[in-house]
C-alpha positions as CSV (number, residue, x, y, z in Angstrom):
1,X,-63.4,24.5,20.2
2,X,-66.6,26.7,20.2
3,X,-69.9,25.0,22.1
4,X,-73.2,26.2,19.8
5,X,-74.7,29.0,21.7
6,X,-77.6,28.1,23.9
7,X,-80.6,29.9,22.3
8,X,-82.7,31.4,24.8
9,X,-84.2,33.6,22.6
10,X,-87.8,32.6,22.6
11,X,-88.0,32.9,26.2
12,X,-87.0,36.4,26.0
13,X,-89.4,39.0,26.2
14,X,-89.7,41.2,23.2
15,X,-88.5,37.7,20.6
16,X,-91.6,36.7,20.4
17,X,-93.0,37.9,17.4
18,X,-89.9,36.0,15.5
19,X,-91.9,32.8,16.6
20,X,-95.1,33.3,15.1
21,X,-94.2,32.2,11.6
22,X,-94.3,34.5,8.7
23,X,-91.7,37.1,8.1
24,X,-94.0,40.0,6.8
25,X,-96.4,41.5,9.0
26,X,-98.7,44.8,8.9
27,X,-98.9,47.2,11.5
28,X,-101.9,50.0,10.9
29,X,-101.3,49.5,7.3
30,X,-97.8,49.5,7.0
31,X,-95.6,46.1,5.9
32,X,-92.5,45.1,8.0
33,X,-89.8,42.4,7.2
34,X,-88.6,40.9,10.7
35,X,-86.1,37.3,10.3
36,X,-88.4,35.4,11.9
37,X,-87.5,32.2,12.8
38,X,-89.0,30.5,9.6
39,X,-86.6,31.4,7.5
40,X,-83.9,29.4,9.1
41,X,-84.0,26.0,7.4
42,X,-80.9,24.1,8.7
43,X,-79.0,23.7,12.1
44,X,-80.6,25.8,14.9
45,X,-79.6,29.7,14.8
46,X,-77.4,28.9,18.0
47,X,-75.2,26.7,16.2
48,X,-75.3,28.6,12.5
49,X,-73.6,31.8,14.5
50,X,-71.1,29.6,16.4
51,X,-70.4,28.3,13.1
52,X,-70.3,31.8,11.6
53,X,-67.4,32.4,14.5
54,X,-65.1,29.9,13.8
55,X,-65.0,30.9,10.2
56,X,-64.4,33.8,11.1
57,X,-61.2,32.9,13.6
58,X,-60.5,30.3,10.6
59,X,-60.1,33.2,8.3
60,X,-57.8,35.0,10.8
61,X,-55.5,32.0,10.6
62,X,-55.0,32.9,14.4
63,X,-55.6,29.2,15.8
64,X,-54.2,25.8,14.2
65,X,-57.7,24.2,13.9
66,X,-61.6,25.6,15.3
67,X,-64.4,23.6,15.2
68,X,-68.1,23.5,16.7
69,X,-69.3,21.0,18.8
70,X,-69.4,19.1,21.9
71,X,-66.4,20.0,24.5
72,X,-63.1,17.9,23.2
73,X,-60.6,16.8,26.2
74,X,-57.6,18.9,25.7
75,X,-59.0,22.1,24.3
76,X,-59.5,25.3,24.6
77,X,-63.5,26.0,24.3
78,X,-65.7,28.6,23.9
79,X,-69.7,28.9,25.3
80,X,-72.5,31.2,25.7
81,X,-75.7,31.9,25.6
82,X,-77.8,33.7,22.8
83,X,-80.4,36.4,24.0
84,X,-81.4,38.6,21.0
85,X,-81.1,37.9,17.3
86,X,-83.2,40.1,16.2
87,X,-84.2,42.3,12.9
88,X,-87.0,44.5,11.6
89,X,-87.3,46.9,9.0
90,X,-90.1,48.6,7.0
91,X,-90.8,46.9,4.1
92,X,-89.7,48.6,0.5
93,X,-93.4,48.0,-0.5
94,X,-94.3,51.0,1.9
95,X,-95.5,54.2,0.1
96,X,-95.2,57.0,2.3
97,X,-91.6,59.0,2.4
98,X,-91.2,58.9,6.2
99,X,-92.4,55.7,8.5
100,X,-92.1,54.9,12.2
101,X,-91.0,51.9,13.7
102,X,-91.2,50.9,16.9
103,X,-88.7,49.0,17.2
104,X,-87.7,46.5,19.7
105,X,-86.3,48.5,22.9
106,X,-89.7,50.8,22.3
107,X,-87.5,53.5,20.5
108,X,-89.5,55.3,17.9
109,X,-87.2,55.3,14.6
110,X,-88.0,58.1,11.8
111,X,-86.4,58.4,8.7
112,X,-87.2,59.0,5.4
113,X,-87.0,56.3,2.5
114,X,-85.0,55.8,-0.1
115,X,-85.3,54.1,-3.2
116,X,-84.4,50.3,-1.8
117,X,-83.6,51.2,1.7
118,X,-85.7,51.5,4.5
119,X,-85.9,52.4,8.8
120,X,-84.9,49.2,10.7
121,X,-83.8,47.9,14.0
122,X,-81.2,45.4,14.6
123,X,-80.3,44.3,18.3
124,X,-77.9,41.5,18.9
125,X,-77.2,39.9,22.5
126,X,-74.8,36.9,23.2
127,X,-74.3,36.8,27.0
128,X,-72.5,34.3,29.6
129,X,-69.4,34.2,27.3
130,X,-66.7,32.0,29.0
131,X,-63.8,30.9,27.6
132,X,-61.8,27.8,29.3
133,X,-58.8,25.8,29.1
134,X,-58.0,22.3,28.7
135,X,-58.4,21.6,32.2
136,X,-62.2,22.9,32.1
137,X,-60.6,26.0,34.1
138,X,-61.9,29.2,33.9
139,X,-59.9,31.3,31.9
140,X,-61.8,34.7,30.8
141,X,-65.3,35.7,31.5
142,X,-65.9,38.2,29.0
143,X,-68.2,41.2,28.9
144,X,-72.1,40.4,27.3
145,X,-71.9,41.6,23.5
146,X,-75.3,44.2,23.4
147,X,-75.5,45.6,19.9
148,X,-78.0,47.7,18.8
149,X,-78.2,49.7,15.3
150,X,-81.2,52.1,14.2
151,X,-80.6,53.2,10.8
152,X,-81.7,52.5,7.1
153,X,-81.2,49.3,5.8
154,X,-81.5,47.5,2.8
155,X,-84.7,45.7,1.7
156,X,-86.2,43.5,-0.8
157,X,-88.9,44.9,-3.4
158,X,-91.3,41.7,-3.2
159,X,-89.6,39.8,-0.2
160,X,-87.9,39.7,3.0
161,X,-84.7,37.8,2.3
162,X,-82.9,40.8,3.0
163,X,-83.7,41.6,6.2
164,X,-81.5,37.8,7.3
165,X,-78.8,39.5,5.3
166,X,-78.5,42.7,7.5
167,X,-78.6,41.1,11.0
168,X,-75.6,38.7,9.6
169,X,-73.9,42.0,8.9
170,X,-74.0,43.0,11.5
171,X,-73.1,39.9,13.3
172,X,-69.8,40.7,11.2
173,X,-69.3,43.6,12.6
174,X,-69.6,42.3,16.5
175,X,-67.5,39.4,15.9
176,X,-64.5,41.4,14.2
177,X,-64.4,43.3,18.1
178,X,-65.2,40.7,20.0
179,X,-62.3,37.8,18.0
180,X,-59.4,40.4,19.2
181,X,-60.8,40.3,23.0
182,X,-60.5,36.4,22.3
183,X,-57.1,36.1,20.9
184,X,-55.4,38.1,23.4
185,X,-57.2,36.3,26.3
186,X,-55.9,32.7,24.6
187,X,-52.6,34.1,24.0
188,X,-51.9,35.3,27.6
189,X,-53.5,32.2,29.0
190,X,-51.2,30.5,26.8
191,X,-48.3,32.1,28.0
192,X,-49.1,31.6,31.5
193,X,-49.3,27.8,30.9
194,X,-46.1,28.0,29.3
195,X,-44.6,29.9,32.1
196,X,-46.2,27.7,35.1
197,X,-44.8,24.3,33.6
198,X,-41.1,25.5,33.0
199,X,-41.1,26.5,36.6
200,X,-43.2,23.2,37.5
201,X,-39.5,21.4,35.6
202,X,-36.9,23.1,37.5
């Protein structure tokens, strides 16, 4: 079982501007694409990337049955918090062959352009991360998940749908580390369940 993520993001400093509604903005001219929180139509983004984890462990065929929700008496379950979901990029609009971003830690990114790529920032936080067994017991706390990638992404002609694409990307790319952390924490907490009731029967 996997609580949805409590979303703390627009309380976070440096989030903001993916509050403010559109997903295009200009800086001294130039266009940036940022997935601002518009462009998530559904369930809140907490809960879409808790859902995005259990597919992924479904995929991995590692546990009989993971779902999202509300904590389920006699299960193993998941939480944490969400920081930082956060993505800009220049936009492939932009004429000149080099641009600088200033991205969301401050760090000044330069690079030059190519035909449907462009300079971007993606930075990823998912903190308090605490697994627990069926008892509501502690079982791991695991480290915070900070990911942060300056490079060249890529990027829509006309729009900004792409710029959702690459932070779920990289999303990907965090959860395929972090699902072996989890697996081996279950597994030994398993075992040591296993262990304490044979001895609990003798």
């Amino acid at each position: 079982m996997i609580s949805p993520l409590r979303d703390v993001r627009a309380r976070v400093d440096g989030n903001q501007p993916l509050f403010r509604g559109s997903n295009e903005t200009q800086v001294d001219g130039v266009t940036y694409c940022a997935n601002a929180e518009e462009g998530y139509n559904f369930n809140s983004v907490g809960t879409q990337i808790s859902e995005m984890l259990a597919e992924h462990l479904r995929k991995r065929h590692s546990f009989r049955a993971v779902s999202v929700g509300s904590r389920v008496p006699g299960a193993y379950y998941l939480s944490g918090t969400l920081r930082r979901y956060y993505a800009i990029q220049v936009s492939s609009t932009v004429s000149p062959t080099t641009a600088l971003l200033f991205g969301l830690t401050g760090v000044v990114v330069e690079a030059s352009l190519k035909p449907d790529w462009a300079p971007g920032l993606i930075a990823i936080e998912i903190v308090d991360l605490n697994l627990y067994d069926n008892d509501g017991h502690l079982v791991t706390k695991f480290p915070e998940i900070k990911h942060t990638v300056n490079k060249n992404f890529a990027t829509d002609a006309y729009e900004c749908g792409m710029v959702y694409d690459n932070v779920d990307t990289e999303l990907h790319v965090v959860f395929n580390e972090f699902v072996l952390a989890l697996e081996n924490s279950l597994e030994t907490a398993v075992r040591a369940s296993r262990s304490t009731g044979a001895r609990a029967r003798r």
